[in-house]
C-alpha positions as CSV (number, residue, x, y, z in Angstrom):
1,X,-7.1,36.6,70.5
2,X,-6.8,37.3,74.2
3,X,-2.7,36.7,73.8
4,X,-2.7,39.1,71.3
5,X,-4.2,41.6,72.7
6,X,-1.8,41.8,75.7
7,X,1.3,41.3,73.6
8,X,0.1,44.1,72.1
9,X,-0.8,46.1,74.8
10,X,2.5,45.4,76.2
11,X,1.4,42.5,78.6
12,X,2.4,39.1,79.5
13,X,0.9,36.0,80.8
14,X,0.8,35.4,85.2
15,X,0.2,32.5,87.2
16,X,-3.7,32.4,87.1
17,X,-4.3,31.5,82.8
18,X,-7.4,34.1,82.9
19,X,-5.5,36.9,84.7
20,X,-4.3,39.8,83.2
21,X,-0.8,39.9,81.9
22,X,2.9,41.4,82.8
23,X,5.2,42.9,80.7
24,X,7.5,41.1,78.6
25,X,10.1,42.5,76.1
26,X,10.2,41.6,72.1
27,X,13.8,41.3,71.3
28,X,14.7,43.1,67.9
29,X,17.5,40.5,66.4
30,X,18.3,42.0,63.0
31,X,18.9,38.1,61.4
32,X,16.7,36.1,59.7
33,X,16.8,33.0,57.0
34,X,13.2,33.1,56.0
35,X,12.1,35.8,53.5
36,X,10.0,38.6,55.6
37,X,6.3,39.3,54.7
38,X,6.7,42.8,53.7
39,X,3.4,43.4,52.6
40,X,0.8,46.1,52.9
41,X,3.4,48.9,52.7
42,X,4.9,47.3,55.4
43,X,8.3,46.7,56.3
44,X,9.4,44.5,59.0
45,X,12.7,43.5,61.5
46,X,13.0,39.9,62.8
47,X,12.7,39.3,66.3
48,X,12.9,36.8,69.0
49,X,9.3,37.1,70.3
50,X,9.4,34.8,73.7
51,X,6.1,36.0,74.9
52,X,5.0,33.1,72.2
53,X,7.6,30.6,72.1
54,X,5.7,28.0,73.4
55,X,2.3,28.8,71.6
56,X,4.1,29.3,68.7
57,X,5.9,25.7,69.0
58,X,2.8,24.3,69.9
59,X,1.0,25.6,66.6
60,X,3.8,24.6,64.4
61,X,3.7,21.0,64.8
62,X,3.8,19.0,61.7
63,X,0.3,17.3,61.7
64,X,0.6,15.8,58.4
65,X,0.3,12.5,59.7
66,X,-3.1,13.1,61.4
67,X,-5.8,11.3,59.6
68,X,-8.8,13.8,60.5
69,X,-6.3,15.7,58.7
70,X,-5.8,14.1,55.6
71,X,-9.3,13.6,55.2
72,X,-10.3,17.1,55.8
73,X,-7.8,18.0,53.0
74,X,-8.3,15.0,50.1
75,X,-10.3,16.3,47.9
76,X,-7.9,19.1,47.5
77,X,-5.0,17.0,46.0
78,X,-5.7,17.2,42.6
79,X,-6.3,20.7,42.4
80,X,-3.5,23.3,41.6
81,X,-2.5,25.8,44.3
82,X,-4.6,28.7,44.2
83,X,-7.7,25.8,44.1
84,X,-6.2,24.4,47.0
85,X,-6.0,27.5,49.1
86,X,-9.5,28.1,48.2
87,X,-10.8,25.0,49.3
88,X,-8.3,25.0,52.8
89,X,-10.3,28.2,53.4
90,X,-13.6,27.3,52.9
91,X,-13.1,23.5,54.9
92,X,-11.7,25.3,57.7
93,X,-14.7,27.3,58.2
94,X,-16.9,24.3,57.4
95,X,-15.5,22.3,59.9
96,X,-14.2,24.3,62.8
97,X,-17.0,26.3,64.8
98,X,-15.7,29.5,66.5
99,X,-14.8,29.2,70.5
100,X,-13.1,31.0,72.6
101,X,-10.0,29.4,74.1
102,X,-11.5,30.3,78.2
103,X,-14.4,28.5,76.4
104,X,-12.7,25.6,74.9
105,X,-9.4,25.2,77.1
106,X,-9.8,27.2,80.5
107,X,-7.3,29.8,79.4
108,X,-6.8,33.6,78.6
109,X,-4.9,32.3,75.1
110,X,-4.3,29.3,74.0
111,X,-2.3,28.3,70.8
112,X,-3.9,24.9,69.6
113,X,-2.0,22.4,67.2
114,X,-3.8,21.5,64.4
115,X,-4.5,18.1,65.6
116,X,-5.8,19.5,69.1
117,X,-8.0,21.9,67.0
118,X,-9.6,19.3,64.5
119,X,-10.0,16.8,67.5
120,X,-12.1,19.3,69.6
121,X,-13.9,20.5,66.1
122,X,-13.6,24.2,67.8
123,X,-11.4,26.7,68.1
124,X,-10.8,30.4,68.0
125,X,-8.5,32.7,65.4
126,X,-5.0,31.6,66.1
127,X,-6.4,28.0,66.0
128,X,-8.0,27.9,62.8
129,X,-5.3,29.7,61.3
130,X,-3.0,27.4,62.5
131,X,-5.2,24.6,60.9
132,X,-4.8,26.1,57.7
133,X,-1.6,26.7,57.7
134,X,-0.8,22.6,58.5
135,X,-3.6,21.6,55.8
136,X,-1.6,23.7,53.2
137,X,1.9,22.1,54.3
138,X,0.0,18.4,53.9
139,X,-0.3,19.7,50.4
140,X,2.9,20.3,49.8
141,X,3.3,24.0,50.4
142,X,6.6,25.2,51.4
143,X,6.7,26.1,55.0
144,X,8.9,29.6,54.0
145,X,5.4,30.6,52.1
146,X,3.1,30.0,55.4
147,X,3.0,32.9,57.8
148,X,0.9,33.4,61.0
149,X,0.0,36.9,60.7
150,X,-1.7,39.2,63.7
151,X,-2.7,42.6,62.6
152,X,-5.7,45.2,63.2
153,X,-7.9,46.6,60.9
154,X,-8.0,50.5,60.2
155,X,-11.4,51.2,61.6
156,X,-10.5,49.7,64.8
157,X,-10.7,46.9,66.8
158,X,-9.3,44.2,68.4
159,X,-6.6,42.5,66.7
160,X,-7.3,39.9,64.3
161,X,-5.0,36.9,63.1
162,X,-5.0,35.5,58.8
163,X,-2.9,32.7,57.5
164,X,-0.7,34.7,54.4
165,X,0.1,32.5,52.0
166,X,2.6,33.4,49.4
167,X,2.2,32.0,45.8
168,X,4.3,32.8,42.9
169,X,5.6,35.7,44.4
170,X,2.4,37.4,45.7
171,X,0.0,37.2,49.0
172,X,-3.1,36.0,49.5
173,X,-5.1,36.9,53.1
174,X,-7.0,33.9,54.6
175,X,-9.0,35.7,57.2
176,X,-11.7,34.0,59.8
177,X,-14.2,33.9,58.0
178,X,-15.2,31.3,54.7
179,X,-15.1,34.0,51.9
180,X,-12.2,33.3,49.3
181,X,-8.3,34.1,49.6
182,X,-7.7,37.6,49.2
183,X,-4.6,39.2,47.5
184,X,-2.8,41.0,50.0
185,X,-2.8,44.2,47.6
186,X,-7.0,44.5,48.4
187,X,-6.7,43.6,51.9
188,X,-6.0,47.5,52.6
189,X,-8.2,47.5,56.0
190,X,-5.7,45.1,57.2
191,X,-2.3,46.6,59.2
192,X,-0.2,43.6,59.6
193,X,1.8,43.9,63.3
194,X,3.7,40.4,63.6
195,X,4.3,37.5,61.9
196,X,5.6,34.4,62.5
197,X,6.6,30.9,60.6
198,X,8.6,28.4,60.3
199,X,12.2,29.3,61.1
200,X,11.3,33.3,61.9
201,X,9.3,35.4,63.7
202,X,8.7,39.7,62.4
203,X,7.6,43.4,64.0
204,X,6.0,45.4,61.2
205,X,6.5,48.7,61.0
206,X,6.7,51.6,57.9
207,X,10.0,53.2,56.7
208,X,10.8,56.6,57.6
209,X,12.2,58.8,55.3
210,X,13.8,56.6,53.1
211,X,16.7,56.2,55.8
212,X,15.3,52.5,57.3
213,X,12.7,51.2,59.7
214,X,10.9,53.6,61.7
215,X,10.5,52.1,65.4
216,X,8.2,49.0,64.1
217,X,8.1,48.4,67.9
218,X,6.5,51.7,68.5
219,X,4.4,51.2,65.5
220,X,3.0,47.6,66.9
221,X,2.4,49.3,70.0
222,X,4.8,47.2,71.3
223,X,8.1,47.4,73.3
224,X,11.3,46.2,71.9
225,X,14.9,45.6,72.7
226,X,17.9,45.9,70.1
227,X,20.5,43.0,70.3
């Protein structure tokens, strides 16, 4: 969570990993392959978010083959998809105690892989989320319907991260905590601010009198640079 609260605060990571954080740009890049979660009223521009490249590359790691892994997720296989979701939910908070990564790994932010995450039975936001979103892709779940989503909630806070999932055309919230999946439609209290998956990373932002994306940088709180 600490990562999240400097990108969004405009900050980036120095030499010492429980320092405060520089400045680094989001670059705006205008393509994407992978459809955007436009949810929540939302609207949202790809972008090239380097600040996370490497925590994101870590978290994305196939962990299919990890046995801790296939045994967490068992059970679920003969269960349809909305079961399954359900039941990736509820094992993740089962299984995973919450820790904070200077707690767990020494550092201000720290994206675990799923396999570092389940090995270490801890882990914070980003990590558990991550762990869902690998579980679902060991069930078969397209990776273009698995999104990595850090948002706030209207009454305030510090930013939170969900797993969306996408199924048959709608979204379901999997937040931190081992209530069900909710559809993205209740999930009000949540503003998403970016979003990243397989093959694409997004700004959210809200359109501005019909003629586009208002500044979904200024909107994150976050700067951005148009390529």
């Amino acid at each position: 969570m600490a990562g999240c609260i400097a990108l969004l605060a405009g900050q980036a990571r120095a030499a010492d990993p429980l320092a405060p954080i520089e400045p680094a740009p989001i670059l705006v890049t205008g393509k994407m392959q992978v459809a955007p979660p436009d949810v929540l009223g939302t609207a949202t521009l790809p972008i090239r978010a380097d600040r996370y490249a490497i925590e994101w590359a870590r978290a994305n790691q196939d962990a299919s083959g990890v046995p801790a892994l296939q045994q967490m997720i068992q059970p679920a296989r003969g269960l349809d998809r909305a079961a399954q979701i359900a039941f990736v939910q509820a094992a993740v908070a089962q299984r995973i105690r919450w820790r904070s990564d200077a707690t767990e790994w020494g550092r201000h932010d720290y994206w675990a892989s799923a396999r570092e995450t389940l090995a270490h039975g801890a882990g914070d936001q980003e990590d558990r989320a991550v762990l869902k979103m690998q579980a679902l892709r060991a069930l078969g779940f397209p990776t273009r319907d698995l999104y990595l989503t850090i948002g706030k909630e209207t009454i305030g806070g510090p930013p939170i991260t969900v797993l969306l999932v996408r199924l048959n055309g709608r979204y379901l919230v999997l937040d931190d905590w081992s209530g069900p999946p909710i559809p993205a439609e209740r999930r009000r209290d949540f503003v998403p601010m970016l979003s990243f998956a397989q093959g694409g990373s997004w700004i959210h932002g809200k359109r501005a009198g019909g003629r586009g994306v208002a500044s979904a940088a200024t909107a994150a709180g976050t700067s951005a640079v148009s390529r």
